[in-house]
ZADO-1210 file (C-alpha; in nm, 4 decimals, padded with zeros to 6 digits):
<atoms>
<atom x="-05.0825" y="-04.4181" z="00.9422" code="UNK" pos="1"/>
<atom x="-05.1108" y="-04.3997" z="01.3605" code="UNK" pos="2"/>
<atom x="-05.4249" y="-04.5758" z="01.4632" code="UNK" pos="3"/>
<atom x="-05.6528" y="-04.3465" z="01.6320" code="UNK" pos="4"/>
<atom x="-05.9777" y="-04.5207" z="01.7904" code="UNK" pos="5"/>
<atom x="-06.1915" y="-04.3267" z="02.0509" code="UNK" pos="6"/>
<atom x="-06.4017" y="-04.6317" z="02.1028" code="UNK" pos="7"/>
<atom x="-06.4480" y="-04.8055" z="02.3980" code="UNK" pos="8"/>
<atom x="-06.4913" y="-05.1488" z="02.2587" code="UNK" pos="9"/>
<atom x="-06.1695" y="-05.1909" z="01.9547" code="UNK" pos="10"/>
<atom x="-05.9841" y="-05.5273" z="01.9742" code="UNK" pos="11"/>
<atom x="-05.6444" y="-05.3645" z="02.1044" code="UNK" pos="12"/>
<atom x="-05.7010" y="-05.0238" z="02.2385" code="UNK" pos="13"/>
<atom x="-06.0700" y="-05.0116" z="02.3365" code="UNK" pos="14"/>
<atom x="-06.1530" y="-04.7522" z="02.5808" code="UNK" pos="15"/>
<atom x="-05.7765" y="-04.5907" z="02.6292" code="UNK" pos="16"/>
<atom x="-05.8216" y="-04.3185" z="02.4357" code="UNK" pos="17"/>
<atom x="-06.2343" y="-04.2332" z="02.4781" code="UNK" pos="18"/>
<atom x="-06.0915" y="-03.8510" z="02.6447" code="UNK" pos="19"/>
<atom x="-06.0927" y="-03.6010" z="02.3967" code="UNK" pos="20"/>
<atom x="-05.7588" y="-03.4927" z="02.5668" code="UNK" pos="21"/>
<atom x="-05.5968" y="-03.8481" z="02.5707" code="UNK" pos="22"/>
<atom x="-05.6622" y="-03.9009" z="02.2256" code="UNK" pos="23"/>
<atom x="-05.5519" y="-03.5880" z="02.1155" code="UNK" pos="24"/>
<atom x="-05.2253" y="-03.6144" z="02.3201" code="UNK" pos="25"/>
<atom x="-05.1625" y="-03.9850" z="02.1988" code="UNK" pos="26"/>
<atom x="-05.2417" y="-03.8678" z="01.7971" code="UNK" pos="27"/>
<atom x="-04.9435" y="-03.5761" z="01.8795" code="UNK" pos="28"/>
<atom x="-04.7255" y="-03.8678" z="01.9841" code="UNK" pos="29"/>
<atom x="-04.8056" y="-04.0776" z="01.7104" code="UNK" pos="30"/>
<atom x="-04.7325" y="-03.7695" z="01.5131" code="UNK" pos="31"/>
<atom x="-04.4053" y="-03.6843" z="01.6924" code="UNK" pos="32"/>
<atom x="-04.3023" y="-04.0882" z="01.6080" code="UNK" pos="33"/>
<atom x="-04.3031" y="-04.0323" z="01.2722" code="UNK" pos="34"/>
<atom x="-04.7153" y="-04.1254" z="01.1484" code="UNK" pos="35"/>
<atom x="-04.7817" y="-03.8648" z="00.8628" code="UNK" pos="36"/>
<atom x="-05.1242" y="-03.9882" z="00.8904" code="UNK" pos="37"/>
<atom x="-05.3600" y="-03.9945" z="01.2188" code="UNK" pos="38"/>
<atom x="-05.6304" y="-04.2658" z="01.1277" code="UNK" pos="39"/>
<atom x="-05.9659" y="-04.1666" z="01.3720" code="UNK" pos="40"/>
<atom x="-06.2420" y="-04.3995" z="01.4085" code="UNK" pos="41"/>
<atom x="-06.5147" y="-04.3798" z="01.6254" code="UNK" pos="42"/>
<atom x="-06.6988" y="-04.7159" z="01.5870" code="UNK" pos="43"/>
<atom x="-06.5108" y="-05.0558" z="01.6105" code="UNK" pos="44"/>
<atom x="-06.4923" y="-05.2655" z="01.3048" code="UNK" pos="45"/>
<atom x="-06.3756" y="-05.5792" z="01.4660" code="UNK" pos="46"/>
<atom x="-06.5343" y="-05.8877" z="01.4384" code="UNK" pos="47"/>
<atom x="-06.8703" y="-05.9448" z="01.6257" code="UNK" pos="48"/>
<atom x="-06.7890" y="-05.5223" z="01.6898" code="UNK" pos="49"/>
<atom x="-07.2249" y="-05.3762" z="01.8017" code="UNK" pos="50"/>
<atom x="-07.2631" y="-05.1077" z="01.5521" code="UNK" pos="51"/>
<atom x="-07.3060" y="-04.7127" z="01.7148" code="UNK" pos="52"/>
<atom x="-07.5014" y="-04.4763" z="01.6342" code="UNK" pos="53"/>
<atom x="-07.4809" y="-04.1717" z="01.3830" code="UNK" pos="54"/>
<atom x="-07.4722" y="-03.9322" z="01.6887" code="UNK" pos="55"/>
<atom x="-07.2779" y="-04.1607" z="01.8829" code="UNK" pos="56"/>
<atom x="-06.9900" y="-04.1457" z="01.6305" code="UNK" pos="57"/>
<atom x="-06.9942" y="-03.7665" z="01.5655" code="UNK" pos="58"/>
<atom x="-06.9930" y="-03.7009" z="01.9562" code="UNK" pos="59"/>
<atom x="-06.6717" y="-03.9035" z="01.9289" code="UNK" pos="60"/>
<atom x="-06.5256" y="-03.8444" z="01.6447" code="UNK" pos="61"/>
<atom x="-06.5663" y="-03.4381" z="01.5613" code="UNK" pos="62"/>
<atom x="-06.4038" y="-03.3071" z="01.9002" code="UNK" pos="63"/>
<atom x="-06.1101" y="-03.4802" z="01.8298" code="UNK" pos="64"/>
<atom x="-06.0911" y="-03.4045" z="01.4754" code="UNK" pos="65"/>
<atom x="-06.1111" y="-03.0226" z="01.5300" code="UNK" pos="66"/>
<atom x="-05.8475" y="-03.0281" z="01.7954" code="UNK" pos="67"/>
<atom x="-05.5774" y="-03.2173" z="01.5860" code="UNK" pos="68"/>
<atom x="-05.6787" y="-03.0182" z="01.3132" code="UNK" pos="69"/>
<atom x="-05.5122" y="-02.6541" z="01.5259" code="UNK" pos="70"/>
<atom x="-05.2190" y="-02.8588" z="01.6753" code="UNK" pos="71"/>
<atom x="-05.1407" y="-03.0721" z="01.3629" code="UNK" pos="72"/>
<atom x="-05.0083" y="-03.0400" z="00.9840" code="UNK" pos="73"/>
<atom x="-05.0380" y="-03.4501" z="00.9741" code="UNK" pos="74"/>
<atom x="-05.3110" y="-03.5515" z="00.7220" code="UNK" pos="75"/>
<atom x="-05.6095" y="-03.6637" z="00.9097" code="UNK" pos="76"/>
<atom x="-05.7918" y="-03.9452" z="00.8535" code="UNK" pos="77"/>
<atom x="-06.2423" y="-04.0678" z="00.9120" code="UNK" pos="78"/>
<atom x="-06.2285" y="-04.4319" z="00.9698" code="UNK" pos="79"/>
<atom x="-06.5789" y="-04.4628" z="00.8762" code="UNK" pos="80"/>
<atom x="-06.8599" y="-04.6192" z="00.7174" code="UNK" pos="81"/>
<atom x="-07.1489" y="-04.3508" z="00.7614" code="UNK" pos="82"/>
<atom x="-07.2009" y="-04.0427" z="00.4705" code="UNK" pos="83"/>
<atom x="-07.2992" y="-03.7675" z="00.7707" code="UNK" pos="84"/>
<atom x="-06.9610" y="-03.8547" z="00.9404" code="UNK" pos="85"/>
<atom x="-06.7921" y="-03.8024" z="00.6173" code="UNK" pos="86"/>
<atom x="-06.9088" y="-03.4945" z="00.5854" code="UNK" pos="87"/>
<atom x="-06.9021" y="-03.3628" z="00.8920" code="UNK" pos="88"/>
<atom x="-06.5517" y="-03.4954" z="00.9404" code="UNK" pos="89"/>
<atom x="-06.3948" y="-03.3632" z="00.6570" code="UNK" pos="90"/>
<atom x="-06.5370" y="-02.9633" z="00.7554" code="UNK" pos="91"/>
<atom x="-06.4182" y="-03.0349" z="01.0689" code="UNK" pos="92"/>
<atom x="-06.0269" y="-03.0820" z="00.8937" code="UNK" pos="93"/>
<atom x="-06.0311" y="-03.4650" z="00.8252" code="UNK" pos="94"/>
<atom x="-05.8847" y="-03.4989" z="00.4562" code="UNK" pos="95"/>
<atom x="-05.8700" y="-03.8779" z="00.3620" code="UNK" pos="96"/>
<atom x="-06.1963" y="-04.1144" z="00.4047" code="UNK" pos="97"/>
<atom x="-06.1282" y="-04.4312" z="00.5119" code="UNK" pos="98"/>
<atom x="-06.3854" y="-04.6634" z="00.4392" code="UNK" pos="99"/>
<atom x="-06.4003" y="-05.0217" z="00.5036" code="UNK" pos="100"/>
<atom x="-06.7429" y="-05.0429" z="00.2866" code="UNK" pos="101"/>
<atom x="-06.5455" y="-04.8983" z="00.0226" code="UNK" pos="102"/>
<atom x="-06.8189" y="-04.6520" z="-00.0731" code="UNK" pos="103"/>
<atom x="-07.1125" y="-04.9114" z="-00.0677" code="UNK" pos="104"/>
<atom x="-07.3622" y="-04.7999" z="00.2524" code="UNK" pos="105"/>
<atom x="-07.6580" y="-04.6063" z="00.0534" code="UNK" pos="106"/>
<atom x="-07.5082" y="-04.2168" z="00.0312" code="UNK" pos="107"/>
<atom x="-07.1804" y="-04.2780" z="00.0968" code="UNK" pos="108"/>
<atom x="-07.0465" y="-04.2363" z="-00.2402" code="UNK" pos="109"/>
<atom x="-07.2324" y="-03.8617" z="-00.3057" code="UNK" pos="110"/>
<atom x="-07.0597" y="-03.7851" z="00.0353" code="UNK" pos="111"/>
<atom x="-06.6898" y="-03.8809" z="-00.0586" code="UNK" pos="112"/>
<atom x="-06.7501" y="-03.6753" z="-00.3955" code="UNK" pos="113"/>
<atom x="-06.8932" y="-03.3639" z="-00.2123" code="UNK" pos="114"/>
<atom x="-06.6118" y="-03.3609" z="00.0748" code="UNK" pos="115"/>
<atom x="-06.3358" y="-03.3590" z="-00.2445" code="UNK" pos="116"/>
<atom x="-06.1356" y="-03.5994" z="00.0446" code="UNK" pos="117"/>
<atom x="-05.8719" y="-03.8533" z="-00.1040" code="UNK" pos="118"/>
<atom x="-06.0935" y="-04.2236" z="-00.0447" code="UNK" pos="119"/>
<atom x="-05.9331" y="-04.5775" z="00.0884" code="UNK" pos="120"/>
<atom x="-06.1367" y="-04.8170" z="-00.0668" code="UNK" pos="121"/>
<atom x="-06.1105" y="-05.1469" z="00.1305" code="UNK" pos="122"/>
<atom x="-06.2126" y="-05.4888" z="00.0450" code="UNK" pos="123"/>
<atom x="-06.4353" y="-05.6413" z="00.3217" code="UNK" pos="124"/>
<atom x="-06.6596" y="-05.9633" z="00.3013" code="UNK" pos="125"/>
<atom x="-06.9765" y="-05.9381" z="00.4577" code="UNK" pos="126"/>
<atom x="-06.9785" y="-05.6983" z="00.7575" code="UNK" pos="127"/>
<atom x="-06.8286" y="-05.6864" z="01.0826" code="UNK" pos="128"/>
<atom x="-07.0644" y="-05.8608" z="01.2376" code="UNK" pos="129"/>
<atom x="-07.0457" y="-06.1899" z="01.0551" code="UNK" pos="130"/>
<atom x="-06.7523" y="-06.1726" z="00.8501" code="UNK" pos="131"/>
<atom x="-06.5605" y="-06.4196" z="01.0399" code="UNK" pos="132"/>
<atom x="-06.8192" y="-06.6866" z="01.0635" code="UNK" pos="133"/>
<atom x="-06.7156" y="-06.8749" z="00.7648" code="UNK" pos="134"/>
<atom x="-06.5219" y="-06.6952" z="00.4949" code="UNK" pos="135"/>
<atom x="-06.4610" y="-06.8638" z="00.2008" code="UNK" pos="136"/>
<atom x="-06.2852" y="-06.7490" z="-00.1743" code="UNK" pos="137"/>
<atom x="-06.2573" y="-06.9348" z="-00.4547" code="UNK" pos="138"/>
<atom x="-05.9190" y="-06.7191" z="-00.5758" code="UNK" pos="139"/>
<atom x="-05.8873" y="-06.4030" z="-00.2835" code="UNK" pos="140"/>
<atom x="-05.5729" y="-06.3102" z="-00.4506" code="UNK" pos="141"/>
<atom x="-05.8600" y="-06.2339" z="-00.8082" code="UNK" pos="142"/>
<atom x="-06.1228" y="-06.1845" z="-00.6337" code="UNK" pos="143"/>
<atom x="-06.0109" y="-05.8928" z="-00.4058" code="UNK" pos="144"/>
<atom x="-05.7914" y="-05.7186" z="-00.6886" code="UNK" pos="145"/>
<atom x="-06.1482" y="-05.7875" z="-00.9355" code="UNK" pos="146"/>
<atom x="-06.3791" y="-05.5666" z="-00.6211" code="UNK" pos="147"/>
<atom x="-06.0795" y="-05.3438" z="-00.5827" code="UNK" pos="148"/>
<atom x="-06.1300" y="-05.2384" z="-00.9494" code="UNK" pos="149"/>
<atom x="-06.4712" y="-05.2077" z="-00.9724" code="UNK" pos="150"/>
<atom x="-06.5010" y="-04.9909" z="-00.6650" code="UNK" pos="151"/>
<atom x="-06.2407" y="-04.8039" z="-00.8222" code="UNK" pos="152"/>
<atom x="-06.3766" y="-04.7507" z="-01.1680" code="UNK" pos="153"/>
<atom x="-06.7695" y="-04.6571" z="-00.9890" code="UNK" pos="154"/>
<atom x="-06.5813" y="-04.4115" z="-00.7579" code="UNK" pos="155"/>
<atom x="-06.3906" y="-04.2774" z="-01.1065" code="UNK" pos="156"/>
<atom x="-06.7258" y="-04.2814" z="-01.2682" code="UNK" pos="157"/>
<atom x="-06.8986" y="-04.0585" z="-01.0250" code="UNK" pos="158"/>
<atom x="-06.6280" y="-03.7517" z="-01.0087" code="UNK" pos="159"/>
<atom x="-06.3421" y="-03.8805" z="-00.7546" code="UNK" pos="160"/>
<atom x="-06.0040" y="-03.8688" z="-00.9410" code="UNK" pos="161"/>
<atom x="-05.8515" y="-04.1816" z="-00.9358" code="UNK" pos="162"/>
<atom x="-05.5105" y="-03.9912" z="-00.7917" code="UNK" pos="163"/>
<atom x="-05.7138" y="-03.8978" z="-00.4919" code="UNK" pos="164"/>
<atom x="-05.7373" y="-04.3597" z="-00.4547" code="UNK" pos="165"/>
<atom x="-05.6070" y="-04.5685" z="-00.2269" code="UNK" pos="166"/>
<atom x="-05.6853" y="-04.9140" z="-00.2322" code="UNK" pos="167"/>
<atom x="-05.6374" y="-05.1685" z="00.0778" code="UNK" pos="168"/>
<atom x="-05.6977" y="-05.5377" z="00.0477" code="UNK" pos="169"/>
<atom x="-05.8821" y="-05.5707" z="00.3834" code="UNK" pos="170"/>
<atom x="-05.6208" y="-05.8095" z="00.5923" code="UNK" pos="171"/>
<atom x="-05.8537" y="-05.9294" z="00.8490" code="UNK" pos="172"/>
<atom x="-06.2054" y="-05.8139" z="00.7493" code="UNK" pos="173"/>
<atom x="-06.3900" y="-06.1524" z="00.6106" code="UNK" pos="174"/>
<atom x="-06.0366" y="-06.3618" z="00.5592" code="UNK" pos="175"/>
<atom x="-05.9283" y="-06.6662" z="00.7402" code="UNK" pos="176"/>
<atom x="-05.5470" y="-06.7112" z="00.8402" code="UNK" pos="177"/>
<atom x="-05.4456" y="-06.8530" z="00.4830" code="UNK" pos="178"/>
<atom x="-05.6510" y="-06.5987" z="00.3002" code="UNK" pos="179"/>
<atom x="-05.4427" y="-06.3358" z="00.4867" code="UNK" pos="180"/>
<atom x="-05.1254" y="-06.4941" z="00.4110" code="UNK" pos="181"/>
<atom x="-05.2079" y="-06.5431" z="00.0577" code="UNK" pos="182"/>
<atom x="-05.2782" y="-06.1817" z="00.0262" code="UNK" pos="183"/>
<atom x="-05.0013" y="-06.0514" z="00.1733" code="UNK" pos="184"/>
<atom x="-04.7713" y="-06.3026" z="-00.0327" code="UNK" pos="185"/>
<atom x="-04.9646" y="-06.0965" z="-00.3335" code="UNK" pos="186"/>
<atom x="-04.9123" y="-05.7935" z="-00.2866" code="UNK" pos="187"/>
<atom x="-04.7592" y="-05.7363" z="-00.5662" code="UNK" pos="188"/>
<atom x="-05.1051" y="-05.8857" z="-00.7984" code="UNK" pos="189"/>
<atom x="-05.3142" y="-05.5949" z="-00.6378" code="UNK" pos="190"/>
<atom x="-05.0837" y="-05.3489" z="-00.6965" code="UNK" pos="191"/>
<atom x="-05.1559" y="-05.3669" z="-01.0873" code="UNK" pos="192"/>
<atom x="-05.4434" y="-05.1012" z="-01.0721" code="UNK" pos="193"/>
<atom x="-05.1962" y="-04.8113" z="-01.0474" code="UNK" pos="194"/>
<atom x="-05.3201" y="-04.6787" z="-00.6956" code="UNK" pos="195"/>
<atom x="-05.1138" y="-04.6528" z="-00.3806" code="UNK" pos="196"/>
<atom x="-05.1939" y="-04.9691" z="-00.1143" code="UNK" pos="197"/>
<atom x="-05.2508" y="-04.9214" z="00.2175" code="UNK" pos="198"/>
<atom x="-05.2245" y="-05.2718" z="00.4328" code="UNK" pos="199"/>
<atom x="-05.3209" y="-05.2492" z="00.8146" code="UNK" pos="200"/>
<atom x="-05.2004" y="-05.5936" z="00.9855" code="UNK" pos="201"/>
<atom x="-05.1172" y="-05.4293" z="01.3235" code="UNK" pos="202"/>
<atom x="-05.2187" y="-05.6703" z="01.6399" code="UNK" pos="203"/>
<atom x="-05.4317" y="-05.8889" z="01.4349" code="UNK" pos="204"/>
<atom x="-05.5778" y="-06.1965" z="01.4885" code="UNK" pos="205"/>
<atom x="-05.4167" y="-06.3898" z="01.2499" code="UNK" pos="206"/>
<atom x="-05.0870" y="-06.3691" z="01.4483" code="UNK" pos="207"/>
<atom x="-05.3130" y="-06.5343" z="01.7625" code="UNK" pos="208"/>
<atom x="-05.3809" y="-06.7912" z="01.4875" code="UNK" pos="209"/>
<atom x="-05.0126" y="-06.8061" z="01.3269" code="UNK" pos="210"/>
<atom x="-04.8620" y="-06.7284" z="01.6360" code="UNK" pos="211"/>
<atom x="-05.0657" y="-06.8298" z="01.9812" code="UNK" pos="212"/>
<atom x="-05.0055" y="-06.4753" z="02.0909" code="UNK" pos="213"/>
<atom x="-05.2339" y="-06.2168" z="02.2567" code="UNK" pos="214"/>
<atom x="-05.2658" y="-05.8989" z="02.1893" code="UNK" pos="215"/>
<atom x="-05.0226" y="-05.7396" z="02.3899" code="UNK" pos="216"/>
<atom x="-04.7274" y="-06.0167" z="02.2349" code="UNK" pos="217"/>
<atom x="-04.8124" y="-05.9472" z="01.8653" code="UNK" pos="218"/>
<atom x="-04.5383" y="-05.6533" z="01.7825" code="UNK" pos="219"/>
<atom x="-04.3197" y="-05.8647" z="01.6466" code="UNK" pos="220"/>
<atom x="-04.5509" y="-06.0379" z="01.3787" code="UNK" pos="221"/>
<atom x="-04.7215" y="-05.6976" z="01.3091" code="UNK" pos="222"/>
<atom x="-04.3452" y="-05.5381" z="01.2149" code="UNK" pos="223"/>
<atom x="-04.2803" y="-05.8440" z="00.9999" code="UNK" pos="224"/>
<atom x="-04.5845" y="-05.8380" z="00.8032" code="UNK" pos="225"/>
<atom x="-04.5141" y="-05.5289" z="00.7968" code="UNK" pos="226"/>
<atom x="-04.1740" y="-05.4596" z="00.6549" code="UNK" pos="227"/>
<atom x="-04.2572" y="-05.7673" z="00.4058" code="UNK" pos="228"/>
<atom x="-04.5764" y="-05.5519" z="00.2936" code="UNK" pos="229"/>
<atom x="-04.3393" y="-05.2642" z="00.1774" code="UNK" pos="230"/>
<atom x="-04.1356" y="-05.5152" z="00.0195" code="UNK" pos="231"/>
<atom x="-04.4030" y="-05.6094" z="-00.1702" code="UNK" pos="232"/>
<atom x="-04.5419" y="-05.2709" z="-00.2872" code="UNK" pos="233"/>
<atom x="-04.7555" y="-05.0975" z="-00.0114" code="UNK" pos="234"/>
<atom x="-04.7332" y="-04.7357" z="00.0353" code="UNK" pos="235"/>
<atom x="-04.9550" y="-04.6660" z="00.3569" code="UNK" pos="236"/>
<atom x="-04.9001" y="-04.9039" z="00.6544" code="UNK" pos="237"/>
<atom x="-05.1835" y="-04.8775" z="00.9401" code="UNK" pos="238"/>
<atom x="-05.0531" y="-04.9437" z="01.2964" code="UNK" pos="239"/>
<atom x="-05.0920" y="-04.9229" z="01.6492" code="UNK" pos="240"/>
<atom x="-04.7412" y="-04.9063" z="01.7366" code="UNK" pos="241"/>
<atom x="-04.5943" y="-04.6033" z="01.4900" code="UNK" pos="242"/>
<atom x="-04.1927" y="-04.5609" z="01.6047" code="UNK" pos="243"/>
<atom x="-04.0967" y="-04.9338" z="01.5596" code="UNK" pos="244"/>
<atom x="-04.3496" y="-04.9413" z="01.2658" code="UNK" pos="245"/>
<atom x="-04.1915" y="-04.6522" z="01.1102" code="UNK" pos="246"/>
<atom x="-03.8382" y="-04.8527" z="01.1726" code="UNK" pos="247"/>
<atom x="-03.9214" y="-05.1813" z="00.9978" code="UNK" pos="248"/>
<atom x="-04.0556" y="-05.0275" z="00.6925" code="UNK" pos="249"/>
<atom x="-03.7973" y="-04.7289" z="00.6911" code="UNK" pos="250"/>
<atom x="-03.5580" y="-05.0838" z="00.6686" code="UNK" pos="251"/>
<atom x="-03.7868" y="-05.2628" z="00.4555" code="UNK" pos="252"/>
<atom x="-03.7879" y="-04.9597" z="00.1883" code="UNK" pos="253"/>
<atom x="-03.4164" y="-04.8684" z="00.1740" code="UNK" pos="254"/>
<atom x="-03.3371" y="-05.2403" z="00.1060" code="UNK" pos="255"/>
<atom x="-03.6108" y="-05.2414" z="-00.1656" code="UNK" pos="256"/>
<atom x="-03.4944" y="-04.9290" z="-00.3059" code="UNK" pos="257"/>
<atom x="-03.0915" y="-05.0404" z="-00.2613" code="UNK" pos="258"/>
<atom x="-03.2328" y="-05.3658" z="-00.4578" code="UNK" pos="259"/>
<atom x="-03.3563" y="-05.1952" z="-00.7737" code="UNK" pos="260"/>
<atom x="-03.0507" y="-04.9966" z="-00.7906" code="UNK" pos="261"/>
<atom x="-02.7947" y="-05.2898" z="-00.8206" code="UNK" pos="262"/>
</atoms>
């Protein structure tokens, strides 16, 4: 999944890609580097991130949307949080809603079930706006896999198929460094509900933490996490920085699958 954002204001690529045209071009690139999935958002979800408006996000989102759609076959993704954008998105060609409320803002459930999209459900604690300030789990490893399920079995409960599910554990989004290790080291627990998992770790923050690298010097962390996350059972990784991406989990895969054969 090739990380789309035509915001001017996300952690890594805020503002590059605000051009209808850019972003289109970089999405064919993406595309061209092997993402089978072209992730759009047009509101930042990072820490501390001002939310937009509804308008705001359609003026940025739809344009873009429409044009990948006639230059495209790659599955197109909404990064989004608001029911109208949904909606709108998916008649404009997006096909999977990616949702970091996992379905929770008031009409955002009736909106996934009328757009027939497939739905990533992520786990997030609190909101963008605060989640960092002071996250705290008694078990994250239960406690995501526990919302995970429930979020699951209300979207199952209200028409979406569960084969149309993906579920990501929310690497970043109200976790301090050791939750998101402890996560990603348990993969493998949250892969128990039977649904594909998408992990995003791409030029996080917890490799500034882990690390002491900025932005720009976090490759190599993101492609470990990375390759590890296959390892440990995700289907759908989220990144910035698709051709080596692609390459660490094409690795990561064939020695999983070369593993279960011997």
């Amino acid at each position: 999944m090739g990380v789309l954002n035509v915001t001017p204001d996300s952690f890594s690529d805020g503002g590059r890609h605000t051009d209808c045209a850019v972003a289109v071009a970089h999405a064919l690139s993406m595309v061209e580097e092997g993402a089978a999935i072209i992730d759009v958002g047009g509101e930042s979800t990072r820490p501390g991130a001002t939310p937009v408006s509804e308008q705001e996000e359609l003026d940025r989102v739809i344009p873009v949307i429409e044009a990948l759609r006639a230059r495209t076959d790659a599955v197109i993704s909404i990064d989004t949080m608001k029911p109208a954008v949904m909606r709108a998105a998916c008649a404009a060609g997006a096909e999977l809603i990616n949702d970091v409320m996992a379905l929770r803002m008031p009409g955002a459930l009736d909106a996934a079930v009328a757009t027939g999209a497939a739905i990533c459900l992520m786990h997030m604690q609190g909101d963008p706006q605060t989640m960092q300030a002071a996250p705290h789990y008694d078990d994250v490893v239960q406690e995501v896999s526990d919302f995970l399920a429930e979020r699951m079995a209300c979207c199952v409960r209200n028409g979406i198929a569960a084969e149309r599910i993906v579920l990501d554990p929310g690497i970043g989004f109200g976790k301090s460094l050791e939750h998101n290790l402890t996560l990603l080291a348990n993969l493998d627990r949250l892969a128990v509900h039977g649904r594909p998992l998408l992990v995003g770790v791409s030029r996080k923050s917890m490799f500034g933490a882990l690390l002491g690298r900025s932005v720009d010097q976090r490759l190599p962390g993101s492609l470990a996490a990375a390759a590890f996350a296959v390892s440990q059972g995700a289907v759908i990784v989220r990144a910035h920085d698709v051709a080596a991406t692609v390459d660490a989990v094409r690795t990561a895969h064939a020695l999983k699958m070369r593993r279960a054969a011997t």
